[in-house]
N, C-alpha and C positions, 0 to 999 in steps of 0.2 A: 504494500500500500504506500502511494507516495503521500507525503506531507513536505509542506512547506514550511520554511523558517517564517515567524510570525512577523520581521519586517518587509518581506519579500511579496511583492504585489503575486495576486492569482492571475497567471496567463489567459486564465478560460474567465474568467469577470466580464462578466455584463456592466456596461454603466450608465443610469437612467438619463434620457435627454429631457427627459416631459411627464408628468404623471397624470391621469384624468380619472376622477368618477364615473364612474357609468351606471354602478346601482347601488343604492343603500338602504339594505333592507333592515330585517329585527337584527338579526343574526349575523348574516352576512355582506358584504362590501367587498362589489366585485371593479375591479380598476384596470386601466388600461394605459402601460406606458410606451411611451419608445426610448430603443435602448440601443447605445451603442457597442457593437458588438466585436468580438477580440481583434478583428482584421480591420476594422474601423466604420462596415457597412452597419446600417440603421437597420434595425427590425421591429417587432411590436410585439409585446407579452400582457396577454390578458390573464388575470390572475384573483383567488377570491383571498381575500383579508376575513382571518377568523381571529378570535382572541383568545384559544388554546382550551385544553382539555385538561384533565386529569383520568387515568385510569387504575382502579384498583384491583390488584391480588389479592383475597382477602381468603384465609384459612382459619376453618374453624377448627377447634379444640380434636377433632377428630384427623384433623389433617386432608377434609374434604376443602375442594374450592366452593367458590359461592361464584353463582353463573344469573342472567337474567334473558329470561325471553322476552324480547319489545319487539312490534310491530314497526318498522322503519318505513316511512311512506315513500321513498323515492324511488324503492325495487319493487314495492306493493307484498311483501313481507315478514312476518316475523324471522330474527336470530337470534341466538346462541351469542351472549356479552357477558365482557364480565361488566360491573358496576362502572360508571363513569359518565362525565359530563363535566359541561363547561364551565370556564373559572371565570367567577362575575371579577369587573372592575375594581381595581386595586385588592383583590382579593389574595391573602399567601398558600403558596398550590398546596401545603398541608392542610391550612384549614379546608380547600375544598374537597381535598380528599376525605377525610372527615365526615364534612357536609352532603357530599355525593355517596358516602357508604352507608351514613345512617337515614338519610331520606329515601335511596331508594331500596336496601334491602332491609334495614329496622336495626341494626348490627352497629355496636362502637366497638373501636380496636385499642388495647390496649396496650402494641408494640405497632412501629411506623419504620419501614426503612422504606428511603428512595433509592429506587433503580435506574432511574436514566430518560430517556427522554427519544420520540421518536414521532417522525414526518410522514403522514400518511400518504399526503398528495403532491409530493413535490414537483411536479408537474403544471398544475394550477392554481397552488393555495401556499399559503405561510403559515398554516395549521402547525402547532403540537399538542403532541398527548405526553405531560409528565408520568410516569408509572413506578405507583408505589404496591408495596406487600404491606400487608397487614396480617399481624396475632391478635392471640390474645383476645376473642371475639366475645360478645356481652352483646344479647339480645334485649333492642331496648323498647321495639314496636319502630314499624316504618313510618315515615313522614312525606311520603308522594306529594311531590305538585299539583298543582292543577293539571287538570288532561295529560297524565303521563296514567298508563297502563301496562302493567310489567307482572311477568311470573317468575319468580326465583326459584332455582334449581340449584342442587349440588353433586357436584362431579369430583371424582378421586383426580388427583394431574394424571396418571397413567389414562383415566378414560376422557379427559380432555385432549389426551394427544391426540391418542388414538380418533378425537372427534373430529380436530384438524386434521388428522393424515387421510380419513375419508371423505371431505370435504362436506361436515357436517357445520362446521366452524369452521366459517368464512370472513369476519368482520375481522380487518386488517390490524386497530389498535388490542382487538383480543389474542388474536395468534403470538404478535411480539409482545405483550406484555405475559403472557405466557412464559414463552421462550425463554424472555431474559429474568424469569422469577425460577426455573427449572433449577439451578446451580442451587439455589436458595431451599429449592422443596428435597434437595437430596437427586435429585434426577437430573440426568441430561447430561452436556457440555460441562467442563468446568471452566470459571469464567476467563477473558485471556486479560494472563499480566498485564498490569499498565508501564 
């Protein structure tokens, strides 16, 4: 893998010449810049502006996962998630993780580590999803939103692989927060030295 010395410009950078709105919705804010590009030719990158996620691994006292089946309107729907949602404004990504475990599956943790952090769409979007594990689990009743409808499930990690390796779990922030919680569950990869 190459890296660069952190004073050393990126050969492949993109550099904005223009930026424009084009939609600003609840949620989302999609823009349209032009950019100039590593040879010096102009191109155009449309892209959706999100304000980031949090997703959590959360293991209960038994060592099962905690899983949620929602309805997702844009593929017409439901999957296989784990717990997770977006970090309000000036919000600190622990407290939403927190906030996002106990509202939608009813569950406080009462051990927290951060794992890392991952780009679902970098292609179109400036999205992340922070991802944390959670112990130490205490059922404390769920606190749902308004119009959020959800079934929670639990799954051993060996029968969540196995749900990703049949393409039963498909949602991109649940496979890699998965993945890089596996080291952590005792299973998988071990993680690589830094």
């Amino acid at each position: 893998m190459r890296s660069l010395p952190p004073s050393e410009p990126d050969p492949l950078e993109e550099s904005p010449l223009e930026s424009l709105p084009v939609y600003d919705g609840v949620l989302l804010k999609v823009r349209r810049d032009r950019v100039a590009l590593p040879d010096g030719s102009v191109s155009v990158r449309e892209y959706i502006t999100h304000p980031g996620a949090v997703v959590v691994v959360a293991v209960l006292p038994d060592g099962r996962l905690l899983f949620e089946r929602q309805f997702r309107y844009p593929l017409r729907r439901a999957f296989l998630e784990l717990p997770a949602g977006k970090i309000d404004a000036g919000e600190e990504l622990l407290a939403c993780a927190r906030r996002e475990l106990r509202e939608e599956t009813g569950y406080e943790a009462g051990a927290w580590q951060y794992l890392g952090v991952m780009h679902p769409c970098i292609g179109y979007s400036d999205e992340r999803i922070e991802i944390f594990l959670a112990r130490d689990l205490t059922h404390v009743g769920d606190a749902l939103d308004a119009g959020e409808f959800l079934e929670i499930l639990t799954f051993s990690a060996d029968e969540a692989v196995r749900a990703v390796m049949e393409g039963v779990i498909t949602d991109a922030k649940t496979v890699t927060a998965l993945f890089r919680a596996l080291p952590e569950l005792g299973l998988g990869i071990s993680p690589v030295p830094a």
